[in-house]
N, C-alpha and C positions, 0 to 999 in steps of 0.2 A: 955700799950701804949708806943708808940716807934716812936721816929723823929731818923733818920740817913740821915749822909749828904754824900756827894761823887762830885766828881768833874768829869765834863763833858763838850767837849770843851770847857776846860780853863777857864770852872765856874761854881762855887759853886751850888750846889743843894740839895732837900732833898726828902727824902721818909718818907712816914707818914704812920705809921699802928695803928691801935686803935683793941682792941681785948676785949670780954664779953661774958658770959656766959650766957645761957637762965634757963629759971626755971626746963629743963631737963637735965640741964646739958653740953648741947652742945657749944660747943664754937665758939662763930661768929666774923666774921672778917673782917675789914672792912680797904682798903688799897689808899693809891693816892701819884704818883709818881711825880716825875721832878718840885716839888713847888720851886719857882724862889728865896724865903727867908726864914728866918727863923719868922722873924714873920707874912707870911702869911702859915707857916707850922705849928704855933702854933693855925693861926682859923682855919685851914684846917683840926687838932686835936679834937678843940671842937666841932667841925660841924659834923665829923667823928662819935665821941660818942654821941652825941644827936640822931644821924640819927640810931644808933646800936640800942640806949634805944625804940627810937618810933617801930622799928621793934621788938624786944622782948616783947613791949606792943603788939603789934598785928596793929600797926596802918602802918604799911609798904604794900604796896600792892603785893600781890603775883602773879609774872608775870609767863603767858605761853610763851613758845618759839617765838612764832608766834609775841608775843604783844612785848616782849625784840628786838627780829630782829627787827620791825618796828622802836622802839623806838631808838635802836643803829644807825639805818641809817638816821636816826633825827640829832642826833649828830654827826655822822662822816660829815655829807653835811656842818656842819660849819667848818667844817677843813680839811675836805680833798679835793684828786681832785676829778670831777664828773666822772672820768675814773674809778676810787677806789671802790666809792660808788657804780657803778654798779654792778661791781665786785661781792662785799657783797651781793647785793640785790639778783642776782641770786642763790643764797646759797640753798636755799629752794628747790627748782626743783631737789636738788640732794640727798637728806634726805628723810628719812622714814618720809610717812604723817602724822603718829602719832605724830612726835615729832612738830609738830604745836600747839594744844593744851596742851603740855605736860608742867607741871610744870619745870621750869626752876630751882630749888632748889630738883627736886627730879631726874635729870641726873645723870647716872651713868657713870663711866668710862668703863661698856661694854655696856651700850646706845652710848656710843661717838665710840668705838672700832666696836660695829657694822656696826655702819652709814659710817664708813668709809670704812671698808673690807667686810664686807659679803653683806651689802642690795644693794651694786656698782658691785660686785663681779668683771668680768673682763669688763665690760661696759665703763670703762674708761681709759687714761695712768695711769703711775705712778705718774707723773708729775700733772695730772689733780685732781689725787686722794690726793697727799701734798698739794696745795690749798687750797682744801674744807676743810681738816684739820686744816689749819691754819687759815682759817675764822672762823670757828666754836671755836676755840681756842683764838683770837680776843674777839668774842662775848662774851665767857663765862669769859673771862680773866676781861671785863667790865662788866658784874653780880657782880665778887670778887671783882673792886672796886667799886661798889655802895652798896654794902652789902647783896645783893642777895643770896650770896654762899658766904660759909667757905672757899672754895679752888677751883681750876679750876680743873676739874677730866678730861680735854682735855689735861692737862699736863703728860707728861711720854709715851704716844702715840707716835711711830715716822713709819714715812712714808721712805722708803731706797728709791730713785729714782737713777738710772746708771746714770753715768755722760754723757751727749751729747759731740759727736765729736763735735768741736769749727773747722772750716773750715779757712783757711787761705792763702792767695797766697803766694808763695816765690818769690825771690826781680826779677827775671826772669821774672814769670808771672804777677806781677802789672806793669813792665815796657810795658809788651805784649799789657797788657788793655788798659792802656793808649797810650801807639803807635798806637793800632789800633783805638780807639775811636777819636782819634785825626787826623788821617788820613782819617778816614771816614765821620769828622764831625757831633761826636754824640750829638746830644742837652745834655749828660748827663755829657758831656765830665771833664766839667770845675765843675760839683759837686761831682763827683767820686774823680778828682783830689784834690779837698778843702780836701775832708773824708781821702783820702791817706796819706794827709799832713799835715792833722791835730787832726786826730783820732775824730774829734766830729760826734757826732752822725746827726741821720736826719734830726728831728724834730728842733735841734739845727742849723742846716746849713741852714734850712728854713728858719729860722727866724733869720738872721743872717744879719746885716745891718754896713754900711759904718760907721756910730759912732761909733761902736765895733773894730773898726780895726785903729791902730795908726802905721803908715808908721815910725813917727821920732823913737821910742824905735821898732819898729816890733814885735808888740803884738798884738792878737787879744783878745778882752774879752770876754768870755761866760760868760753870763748871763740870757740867757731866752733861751726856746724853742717853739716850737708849738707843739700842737697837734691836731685834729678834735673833739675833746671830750671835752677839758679844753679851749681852747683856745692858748694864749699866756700866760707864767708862767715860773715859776722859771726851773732851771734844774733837771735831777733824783734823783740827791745827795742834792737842795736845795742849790748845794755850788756854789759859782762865783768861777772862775778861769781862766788864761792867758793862751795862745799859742803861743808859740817863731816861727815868720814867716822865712821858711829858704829863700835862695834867689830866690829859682826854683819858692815856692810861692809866692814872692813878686811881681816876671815876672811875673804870671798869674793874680793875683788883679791889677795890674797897667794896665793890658789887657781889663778884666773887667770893669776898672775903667772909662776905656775913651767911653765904651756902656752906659755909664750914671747908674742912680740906674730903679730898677725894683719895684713895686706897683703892689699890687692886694688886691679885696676885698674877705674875708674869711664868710662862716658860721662856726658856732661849737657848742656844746653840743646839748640837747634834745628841748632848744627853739630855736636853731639855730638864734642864735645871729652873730648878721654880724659887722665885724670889718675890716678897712683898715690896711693893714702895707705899711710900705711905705721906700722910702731911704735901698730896700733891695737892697743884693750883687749878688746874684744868680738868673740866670733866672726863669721866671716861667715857670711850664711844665704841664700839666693835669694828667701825669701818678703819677707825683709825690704827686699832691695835692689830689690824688686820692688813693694815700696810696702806689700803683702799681710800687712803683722805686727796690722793688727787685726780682719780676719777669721781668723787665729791666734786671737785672745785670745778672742775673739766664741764661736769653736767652741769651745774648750778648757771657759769658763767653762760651758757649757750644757751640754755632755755632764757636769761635776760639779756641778751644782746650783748653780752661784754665779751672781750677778747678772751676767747679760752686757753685760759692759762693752766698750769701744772701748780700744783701745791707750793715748790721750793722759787716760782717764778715771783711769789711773794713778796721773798727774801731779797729777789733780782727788785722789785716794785719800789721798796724801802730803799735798799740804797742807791739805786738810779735818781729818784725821787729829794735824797738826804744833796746829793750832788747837784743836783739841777739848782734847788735853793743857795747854793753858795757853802753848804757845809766843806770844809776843807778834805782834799783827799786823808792826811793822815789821821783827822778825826775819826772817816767812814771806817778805812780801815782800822783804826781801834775799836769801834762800836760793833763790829761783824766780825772779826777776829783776822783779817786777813794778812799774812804775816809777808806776803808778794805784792809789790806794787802795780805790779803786772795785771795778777789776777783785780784789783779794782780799780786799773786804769780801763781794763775792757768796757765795765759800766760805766765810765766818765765817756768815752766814747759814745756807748749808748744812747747816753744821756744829752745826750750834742751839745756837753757847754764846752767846749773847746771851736768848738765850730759856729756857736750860736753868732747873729748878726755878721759873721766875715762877709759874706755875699754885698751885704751892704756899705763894703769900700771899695767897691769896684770902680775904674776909673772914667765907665762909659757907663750911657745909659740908653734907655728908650728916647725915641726924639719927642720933643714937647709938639701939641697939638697948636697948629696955628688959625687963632679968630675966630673957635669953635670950629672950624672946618673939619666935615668928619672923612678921612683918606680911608676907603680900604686899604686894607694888607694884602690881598690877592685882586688881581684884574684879569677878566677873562675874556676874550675878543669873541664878537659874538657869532661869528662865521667859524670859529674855532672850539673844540671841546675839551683842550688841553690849556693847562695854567701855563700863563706868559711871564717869566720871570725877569 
């Protein structure tokens, strides 16, 4: 039996593992993470061993696949979003139908290696094919801690997925976008521009209202997003964070500001619950509430010669962009919310200033031109019709 503790944003936490042996021998184990104290990680110990003992009696119920998925997406619906949960729910439709009845303690690690590679074969991406891995790896990871299984045999499995080109405009062509959108009077004009300016994503600009934005310090707050699924909620990262308004933006909210605010009433999730927002910043548009704002961007950008990009490559424009000028990495990440260094080193990459002028300390060069004398680079003998190198 084993409490260990660890610190995670800035606070104390514990891991609890309790571990016993059955009358074959085998050793069961039984695990639960992120307890908030130490002494609810000591009843979270007893409760742990009780529940080992009742299963080595035999009074633990032994789940199929089928019965566990059901029972998992029971509990994820008290904590997650209903976008999540769906997620999961579709799991099944991609699995061999044996493993529905299958003993959930009798999975093997080329049962999980199968389901993943051979019974999908090329039916799927790469991309789609890490997913289902990692739900299945969720699921079984919540067997290990309810005591289910000794270990998750979905661990060690890894999916390679190539990394997707990240699209981006250079400061040329976002100037283009919005010159022309603004000269033509695009209804999209002035949400393109907020995303330019502030790298927040879409779901967030929708839901983005006149109390979030304080003119005297020129911050905007995120704090919520929308989506058609959850409704109104926290951000991706769960984190609050500010946006420093430059002045270009300030002109364009103080433009805004004198159209008054914008209200509309929303459906969302599966019982389509209807909620007002109200006192928003941004107009309303149908293509937008309709999901449709980045085959918008997609068409606009192509009919004027600009890179056609996706809605959220915006977001990718802004902070490649914030980096290229010298903004420091852990500013960007403060200003986008990104809580992995990882995820906004990729854009620093992108953005080639790690790499900018290296080429030009190389220790050789082209040879210099002697007396104006002009040398071809290729000589070709004239009895010959092959290069003489």
């Amino acid at each position: 039996m084993a409490i260990k503790s660890y610190v995670r944003d800035g606070k104390k936490r514990y891991d609890v593992q309790v571990k016993m042996r059955d009358p074959k021998g085998r050793q069961l184990t039984m695990r639960k993470r992120n307890v908030s104290s130490l002494a609810d990680a000591r009843k979270v110990q007893f409760e742990l061993q009780k529940k080992l003992e009742l299963k080595i009696a035999g009074g633990l119920k032994i789940w199929t696949w089928k019965d566990w998925h059901t029972e998992c997406l029971r509990r994820m619906s008290y904590a997650l979003k209903q976008k999540t949960v769906v997620n999961y729910a579709s799991l099944n439709r991609w699995l061999p139908k044996e493993w529905l009845e299958k003993r959930v303690d009798l999975l093997t690690k080329a049962d999980v290696h199968y389901a993943i590679f051979e019974h999908l074969k090329d039916e799927i991406t790469e991309n789609a094919r890490k997913n289902i891995h990692r739900r299945v790896l969720r699921i079984l990871e919540m067997a290990v801690e309810e005591g289910i299984l000794g270990k998750n045999v979905a661990k060690g499995i890894q999916v390679k997925v190539p990394e997707v080109k990240q699209l981006v405009l250079n400061a040329t062509e976002a100037n283009l976008l919005l010159s022309q959108a603004k000269e033509r009077n695009h209804p999209f004009y002035p949400i393109w521009t907020l995303a330019l300016l502030t790298g927040m994503r879409s779901g967030e600009l929708f839901a983005l209202q006149w109390k979030d934005i304080d003119f005297e310090s020129d911050l905007i707050s995120v704090t919520k997003q929308w989506t058609s699924k959850d409704g109104l909620h926290s951000t991706k990262s769960g984190r609050n964070r500010v946006v420093p308004i430059s002045e270009g933006l300030k002109s364009l909210l103080l433009e805004l500001r004198s159209l008054g605010s914008f209200s509309e009433k929303l459906r969302f999730g599966k019982t389509k619950k209807i909620i007002t927002l109200s006192d928003l910043v941004l107009p309303r548009l149908n293509a937008w509430k309709k999901g449709n704002q980045a085959k918008v961007i997609e068409r606009f950008c192509r009919k004027h010669g600009i890179t056609s990009i996706k809605f959220h490559d915006l977001r990718a424009t802004f902070i490649t962009n914030l980096l290229a000028q010298g903004v420091s990495l852990v500013t960007v990440m403060s200003i986008v919310g990104h809580s992995d260094m990882a995820t906004t080193d990729r854009y620093l990459r992108l953005a080639g200033v790690n790499v900018k002028g290296a080429t030009s300390k190389l220790s050789y060069a082209l040879p210099k031109a002697q007396s104006a004398k002009v040398i071809p680079i290729f000589r070709q003998k004239s009895s010959q019709s092959h290069i003489s190198w």
